[in-house]
N, C-alpha and C positions, 0 to 999 in steps of 0.2 A: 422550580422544576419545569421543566418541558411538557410540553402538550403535544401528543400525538402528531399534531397537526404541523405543529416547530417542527421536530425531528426528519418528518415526510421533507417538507421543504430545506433543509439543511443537508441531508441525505442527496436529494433533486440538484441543490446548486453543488455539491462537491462533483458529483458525477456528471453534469456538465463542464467543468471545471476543466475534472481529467480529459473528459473526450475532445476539449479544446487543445489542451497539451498533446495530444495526439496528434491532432491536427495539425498543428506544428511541427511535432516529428514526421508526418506525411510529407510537409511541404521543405524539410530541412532533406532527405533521402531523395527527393525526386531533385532537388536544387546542388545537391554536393558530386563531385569527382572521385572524392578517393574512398579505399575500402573502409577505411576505418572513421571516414564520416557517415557514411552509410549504416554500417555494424551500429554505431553507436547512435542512429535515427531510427533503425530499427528495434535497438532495445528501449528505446523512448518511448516508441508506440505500444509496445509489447505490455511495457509496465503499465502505462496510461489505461488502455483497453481494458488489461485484468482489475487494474482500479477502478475504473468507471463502473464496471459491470457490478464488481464488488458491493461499492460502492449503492448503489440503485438497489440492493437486495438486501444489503443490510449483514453481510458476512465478510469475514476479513481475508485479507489477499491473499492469491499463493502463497505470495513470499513469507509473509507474518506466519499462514500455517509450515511453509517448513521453517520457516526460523524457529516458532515454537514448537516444532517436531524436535529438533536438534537442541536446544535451549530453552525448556521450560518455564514459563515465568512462575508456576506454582511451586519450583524445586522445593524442598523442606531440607533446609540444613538443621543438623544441630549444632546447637551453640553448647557445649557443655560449659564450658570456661564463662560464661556468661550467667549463667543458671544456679552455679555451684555456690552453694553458702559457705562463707569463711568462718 
């Protein structure tokens, strides 16, 4: 099990991690020509930054919250076919 003190610093290097990959989408958008190299350095940093931040506080990213908005990971199915004694 983790010690407070692991997770702080595990937390620390992912979110320097992301802020690096930003950085590199900074320097991929000011270095390219065309729209759709741009668009696509821009949503590099976009994701990185919300990661990073994320990241550092200890909560999960936009995207995971609306993904789990739209796509619950707690859905409860039933299974009857499964459950049903023969």
């Amino acid at each position: 099990m983790k010690t407070q003190k692991e997770r702080l610093h595990e937390r620390g290097l992912k979110s320097a991690w992301h802020a690096a990959i930003a950085a590199v989408g900074a320097y991929e958008y000011r270095h390219s020509k065309g729209w759709l190299a741009k668009t696509l350095a821009i949503g590099l940093i976009a994701f990185h930054i919300d990661a990073a931040f994320c990241d550092a506080i200890g909560k999960p990213t936009t995207l995971q919250r609306m993904l789990n908005g739209m796509i619950p990971l707690e859905r409860k199915v039933e299974r009857k076919f499964l459950t049903k004694k023969f």
